[in-house]
Structure formats: structure tokens, C-alpha cells
N, C-alpha and C positions, 0 to 999 in steps of 0.2 A: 641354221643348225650346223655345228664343224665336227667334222670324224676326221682323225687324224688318218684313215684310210683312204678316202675318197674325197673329190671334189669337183665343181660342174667347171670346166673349160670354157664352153659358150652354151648359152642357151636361146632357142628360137622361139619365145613367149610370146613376144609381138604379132605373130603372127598364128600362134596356135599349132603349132610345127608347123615343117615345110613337107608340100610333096617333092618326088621324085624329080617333076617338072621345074621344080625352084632351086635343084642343086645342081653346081656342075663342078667339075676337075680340071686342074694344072696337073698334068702329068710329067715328068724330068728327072734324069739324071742327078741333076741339084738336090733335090729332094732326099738322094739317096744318105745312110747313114756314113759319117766320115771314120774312118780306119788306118793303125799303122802297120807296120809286118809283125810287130810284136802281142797286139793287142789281137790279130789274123790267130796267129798260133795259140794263145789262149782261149780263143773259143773253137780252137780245132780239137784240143786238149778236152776242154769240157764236155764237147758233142761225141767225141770218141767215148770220154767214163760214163755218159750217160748211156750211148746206145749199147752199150756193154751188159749195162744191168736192165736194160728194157730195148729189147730187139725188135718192138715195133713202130718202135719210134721212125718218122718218117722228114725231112728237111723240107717242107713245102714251103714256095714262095707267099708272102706276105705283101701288101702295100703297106706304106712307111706314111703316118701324118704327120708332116714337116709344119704347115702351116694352116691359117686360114685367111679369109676375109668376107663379115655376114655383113650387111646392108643394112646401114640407119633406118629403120620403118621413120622414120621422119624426112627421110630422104632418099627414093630406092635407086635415084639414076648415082649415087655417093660413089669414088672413083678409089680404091683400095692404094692405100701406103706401101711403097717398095720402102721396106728396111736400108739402112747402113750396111755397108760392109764393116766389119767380118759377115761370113753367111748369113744369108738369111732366118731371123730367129724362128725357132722351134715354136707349135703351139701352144705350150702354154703358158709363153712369155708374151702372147700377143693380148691385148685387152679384148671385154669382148664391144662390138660396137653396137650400140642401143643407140645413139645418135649423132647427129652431123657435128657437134662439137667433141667426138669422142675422139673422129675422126685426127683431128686438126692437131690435138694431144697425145697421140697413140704412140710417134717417137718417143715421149718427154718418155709418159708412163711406161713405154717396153725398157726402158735404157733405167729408170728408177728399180724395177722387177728384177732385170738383168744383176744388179747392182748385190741381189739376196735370193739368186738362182740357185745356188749347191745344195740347198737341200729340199727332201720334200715339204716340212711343214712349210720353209719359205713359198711353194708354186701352190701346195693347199689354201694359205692366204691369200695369196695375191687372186688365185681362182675362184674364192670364195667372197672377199670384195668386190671385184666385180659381179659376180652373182645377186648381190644384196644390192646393188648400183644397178644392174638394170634392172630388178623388179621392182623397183620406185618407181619406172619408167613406161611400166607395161600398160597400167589406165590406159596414160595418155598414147601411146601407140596402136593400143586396138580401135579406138576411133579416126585412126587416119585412113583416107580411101585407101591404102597399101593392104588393109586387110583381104580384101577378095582374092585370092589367089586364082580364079582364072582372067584377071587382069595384069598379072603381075609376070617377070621372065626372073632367072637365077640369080638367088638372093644371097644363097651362100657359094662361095668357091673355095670346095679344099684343096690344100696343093699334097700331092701325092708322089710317093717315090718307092723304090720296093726295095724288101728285106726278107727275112725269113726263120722260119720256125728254129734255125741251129745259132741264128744269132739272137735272137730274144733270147734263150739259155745262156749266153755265152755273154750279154750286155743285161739288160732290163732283167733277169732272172736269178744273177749272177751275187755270189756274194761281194764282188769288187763292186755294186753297179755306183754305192756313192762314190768311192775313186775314179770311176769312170768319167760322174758326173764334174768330178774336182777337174779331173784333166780337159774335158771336152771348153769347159770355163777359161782354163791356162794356155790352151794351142787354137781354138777355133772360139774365145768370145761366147759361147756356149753350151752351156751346161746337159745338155742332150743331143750334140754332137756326133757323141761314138756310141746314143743309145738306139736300138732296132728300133722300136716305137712303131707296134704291128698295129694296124685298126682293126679293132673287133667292134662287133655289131651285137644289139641286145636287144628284146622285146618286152616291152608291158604289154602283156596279151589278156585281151578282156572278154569273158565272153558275152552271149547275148542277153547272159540276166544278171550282170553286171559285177563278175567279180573277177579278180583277177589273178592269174596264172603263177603259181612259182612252183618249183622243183629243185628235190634234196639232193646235191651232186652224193656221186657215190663217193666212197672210200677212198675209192681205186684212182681214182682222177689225179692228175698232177698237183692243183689248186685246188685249195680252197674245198676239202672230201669233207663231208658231211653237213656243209651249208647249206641254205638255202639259197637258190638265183635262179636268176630268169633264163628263158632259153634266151641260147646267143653263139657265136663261133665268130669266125671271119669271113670276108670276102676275099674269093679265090682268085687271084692272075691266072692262074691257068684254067678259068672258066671262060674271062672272057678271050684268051688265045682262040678253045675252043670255039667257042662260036663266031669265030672268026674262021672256021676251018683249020687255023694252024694247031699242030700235032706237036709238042714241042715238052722236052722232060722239065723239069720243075729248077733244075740250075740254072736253062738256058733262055728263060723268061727275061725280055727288055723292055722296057718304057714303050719302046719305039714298035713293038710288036701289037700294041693295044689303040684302039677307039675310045676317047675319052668320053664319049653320051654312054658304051657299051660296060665302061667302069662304074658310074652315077648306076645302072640297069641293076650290075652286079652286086652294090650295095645295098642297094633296095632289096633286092631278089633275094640273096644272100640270106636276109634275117627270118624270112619265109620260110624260106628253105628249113633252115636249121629248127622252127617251130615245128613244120614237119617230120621231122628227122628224130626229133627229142621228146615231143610232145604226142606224137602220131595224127595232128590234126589235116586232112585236105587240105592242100593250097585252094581248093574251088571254096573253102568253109571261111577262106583268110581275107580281111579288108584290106585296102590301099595301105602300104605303111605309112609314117607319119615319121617325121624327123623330129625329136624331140632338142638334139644336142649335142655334145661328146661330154664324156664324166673323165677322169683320171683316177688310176686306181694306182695308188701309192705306196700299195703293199709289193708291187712292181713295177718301182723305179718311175711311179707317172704314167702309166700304158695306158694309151686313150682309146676309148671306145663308142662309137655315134651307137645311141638309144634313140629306138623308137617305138611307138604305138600303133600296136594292131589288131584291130579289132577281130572278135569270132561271131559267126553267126551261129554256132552250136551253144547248147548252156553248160552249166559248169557239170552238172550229169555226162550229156554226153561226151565232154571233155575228158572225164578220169573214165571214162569208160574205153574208149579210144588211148588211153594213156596204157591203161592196164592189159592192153594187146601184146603191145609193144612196134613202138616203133623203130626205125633202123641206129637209132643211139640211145637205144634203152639202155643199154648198160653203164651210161652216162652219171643214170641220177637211180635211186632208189623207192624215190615218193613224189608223189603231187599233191602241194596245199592249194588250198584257194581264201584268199582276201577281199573281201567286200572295197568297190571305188573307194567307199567313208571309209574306210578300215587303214587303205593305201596312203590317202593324205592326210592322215592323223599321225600316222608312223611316225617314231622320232625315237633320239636317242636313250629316251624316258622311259620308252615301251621295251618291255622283255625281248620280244621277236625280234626287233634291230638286232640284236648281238650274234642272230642266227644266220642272218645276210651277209653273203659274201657281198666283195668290195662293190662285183659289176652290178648286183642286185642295187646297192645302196646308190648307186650312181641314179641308175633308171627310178628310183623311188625320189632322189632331188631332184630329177629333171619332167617325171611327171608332176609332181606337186607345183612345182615353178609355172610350166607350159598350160597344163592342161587342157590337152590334146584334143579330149572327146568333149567341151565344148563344141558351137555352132560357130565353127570357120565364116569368117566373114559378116558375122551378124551384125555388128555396128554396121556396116556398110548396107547391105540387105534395107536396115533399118529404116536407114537416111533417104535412100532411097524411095523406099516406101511411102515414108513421111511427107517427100518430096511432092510424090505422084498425087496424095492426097490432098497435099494445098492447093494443087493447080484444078484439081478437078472441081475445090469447093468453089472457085471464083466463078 
């Protein structure tokens, strides 16, 4: 299915997401968005007429996804490709890797990609190809022993760098952001070079009688007022400083200030968080989240966002019941639907509702349909095993 809005970046189907335990982070400076003094005073420009007409606006630090590298389920010990110089390519120039020969070709294909970078439909295709390229694939990778995930260590590695809320206005939000992308292609080989490209985080929240969660942004919101999307925000740098003990204001945030297991903690945490926060559900009410992906949302220059799946133990009652309290970002949204599992993976561009979803919604709607999360992790293997036990006892 292609929406010229949205597209899935990578998706972790092979394994039925990932947990917490399966991701880790490259943390650096590298990572960070590249900038000239000219292109500086342009989003100083912009952040200044913004905070002018909206005084509460605030500059908070963002991390920046530069890149990635997920693990052939055909292959989990598979040793990740360093790019060519110029820098290291952006993520959504990177394939996604479904297997040990994707590996082997990931220069040819990043350097073919590169080739039709400047604009969005060109990173919606190429995100969308590979999409359709590893779900061919998924059969044959849920029957490899790599399914059990507690045999398995970190599957995917994002490399991370930090930016911040005045530069996503001033790049990714920007009415220049395609010139931006033209120039970042002309001076650094890369067409999201001088874009912020803040990771936000998203949930498909289900509850225990099996349906699932979405809410109508308000009016008032920057994006996307009066859609429908899932609860979602970012993960904060200056959460994990905090738990770090360090006390530190939101300009003065460095790479080198952070734990990179305490960042992977933060992202996971993160999307919890903000179900509470939007939805007024307990965190004690919340499942383990579940890594579904990153989606790109192309109505903003590409912003990526890792989705995930998380389960409720409340039902859909007492969900809108607890909604209609109000939690601490009521003001966020206006309404709370709810969608039947079947309701979820039949969604397409066919059906009326799609046109109601905002971009991050429609991302987390391809990447549950694709993954599907609440599947039995590890069953093939479970399976085999079983099978196993069974033959030896009949001798």
C-alpha cells in the first residue's frame, strides 16, 4: 500500500518486534545534523517569529536518527557495513536488512537510492521497496532458531546524535526544507544532512479485549489538529542526564553526557510515558513495549519515528473511562476511538478512516500490519523444540 505521506524505513517482522533487550545505540557527535552560519541565522530567524506568536513554546533537546543497522534473522552474528565517505548516509538511504545477502549489496543499493535522494516520493519508494522485499522474507525467518528472543543479544543498532525542537522548525518543518534537502545532496552527498531528524516514538496500544487505542489531536496542536494518531512524543536527553544525576539546561546537553543502555531505557520508557500522559492509562496497567520499526513521515521532510506495540491490561471501557479524567496532555487530543485488531489490519487506503490519520498514525498502522507484534514470539522455535522432545521420548 503507498501514501505519499508516510513510509516504513525498517521493519523488525522477523522477529515479531524487538524488546528493549534487542536494541542498542551508537551515540556521537557524527551523528549530529551538519550546518552553515548562514543556514544558523535562518532558523534563528524562524524560532524567534515563532516564539513571538506562541510564548510557550520551548527549545528542548531532541536525539537526531542518523542511521541504522538491524541483523539478517538468517544471520544474527552479520557484522554491519561502514558507509563511504562523504558522511555517513542518513536513515533512510540505508536498505533494510532482511538477509545475509542484503548485506553484501547495501553499498551498491545505498549509492543507487542516493542517486534519487532530493525528494520525498524518491525515499517513500525506495522505503517502500524494501518493505515489500522483506515481507517476502518473513515466512522463512520466523522459522529460524533467531526467533526466541531470550536467546538472542542486540539486533538492531541506531546511531544517534542530538538536535532540537528550534531546529526541526527551522529544517524538517521549514518551508525551504526541499532546498535544504537539494543543498545537503550538493555540499555533504546527502540529502538530509542539514535536516534535524528528531526520533519520535509512537504506540499501538491494545487493550485487553482487543482493540485498539487512537485519539483526535486537538485543533490547537502544531500538526496535524483534528486527526486522528496514536499516542506518541519523543524521547528526552534530558531525562536520561537526569538519571544520571546531572542537572543540566536543555542547550547544554552532549553526547558525551549520556549512557548509551540509559538511552535504549529512555526510548522504550518514553512511549509509556506519553500513553500515560495522553491517554491517563497507569504505567502498572502498561505491557513490555515492543519495537515494531521506524515509519517516516514525509509531510515533514522524512521525520522518523520508531513504533511500537503495547499492550493494556484494562479494556477498552475502562480505557475511555480513564481517558475522560483527563490525563496530564488532555489538552492534546479532543476524543478517544477505538478499532477492533481486524479493523486495524484491514485499514487501507480504500477505507474512509485512513484519510482521518495523521501521518504517525499511518506509519504505526504499516508497521503493525507488517510485524505483527501480538503474535506468540518465538513460536516456531517453542514449536521445534517441542516436536523435538517428543521424538526422543517416543524411541
Amino acid at each position: 500500500m503507498m501514501d505519499a505521506e508516510v513510509s516504513v524505513l525498517l521493519h523488525c517482522a522477523a522477529w515479531r518486534g524487538l524488546l528493549e533487550s534487542q536494541v542498542q545505540v551508537e551515540l556521537s557527535e557524527r551523528f549530529n545534523r551538519q550546518t552553515d552560519p548562514t543556514l544558523a541565522r535562518q532558523i534563528e530567524e524562524v524560532w524567534t517569529e515563532r516564539v513571538s506568536k506562541e510564548p510557550w513554546l520551548f527549545n528542548g533537546s531532541k536525539f537526531r536518527l542518523h542511521s541504522f543497522h538491524l541483523a539478517s534473522p538468517a544471520s544474527v552474528s552479520s557484522s554491519s557495513v561502514t558507509p563511504k565517505p562523504p558522511p555517513c548516509t542518513h536513515s533512510p538511504h540505508v536498505p533494510i536488512l532482511d538477509h545475509a545477502e542484503d548485506q553484501e549489496g547495501e553499498l551498491n543499493s545505498r549509492k543507487s537510492t542516493e542517486e534519487n535522494s532530493c525528494t520525498s516520493d524518491s525515499l517513500h519508494d525506495t522505503a517502500q521497496n524494501n518493505l515489500d522485499r522483506g515481507n517476502t522474507h518473513v515466512n522463512q525467518a520466523e522459522n529460524t532458531e533467531n526467533t526466541d528472543d531470550q536467546e538472542t543479544g542486540p539486533l538492531l543498532t541506531l546511531r544517534l546524535g542530538l538536535t532540537c525542537y528550534k531546529d526541526y522548525l527551522g529544517t524538517n518543518w521549514s518551508c525551504r526544507a526541499a532546498e535544504l534537502r537539494q543543498l545537503g545532496e550538493v555540499e555533504f552527498g546527502d540529502a538530509l544532512a542539514l535536516l534535524a531528524q528528531p526520533l519520535g516514538v509512537g504506540a499501538v496500544l491494545c487493550t485487553d479485549d482487543g482493540q485498539v487505542v487512537l485519539i483526535r489531536r486537538s485543533q490547537r496542536v502544531a500538526e496535524a489538529g483534528g486527526l486522528l494518531d496514536i499516542p506518541g512524543g519523543h524521547p528526552e536527553p534530558k531525562v536520561v542526564c537526569e538519571r544520571l544525576g546531572q542537572a543540566v539546561c536543555e542547550e547544554q546537553i552532549s553526547v558525551d553526557m549520556m549512557q548509551q543502555r540509559l538511552v535504549v531505557s529512555e526510548l522504550f520508557s518514553s512511549v509509556c510515558a506519553e500513553i500515560r500522559d495522553e491517554v491517563n492509562v497507569p504505567l502498572s496497567s502498561l505491557g513490555e513495549p515492543v519495537l515494531m520499526g521506524v515509519a517516516l513521515n514525509h509531510t515533514s521532510a522524512g521525520r522518523p519515528s520508531a513504533e511500537f506495540y503495547v499492550s493494556c491490561s484494562l479494556t477498552a471501557d475502562e480505557v475511555r473511562k480513564l481517558y475522560w479524567k483527563g490525563g496530564a496532555e488532555a489538552h492534546e487530543s479532543t476524543d478517544i476511538v477505538f478499532l477492533s485488531k481486524t479493523e486495524v489490519l484491514q485499514l487501507d487506503r480504500s477505507r474512509p478512516l485512513w484519510s482521518e490519520l495523521c501521518p504517525s498514525a499511518k506509519g504505526a498502522v504499516l508497521l503493525y500490519q507488517t510485524v505483527k507484534p501480538d503474535g506468540e514470539r518465538g513460536q516456531s522455535r517453542r514449536q521445534e523444540t517441542q516436536l523435538i522432545a517428543s521424538e526422543d521420548a517416543s524411541r
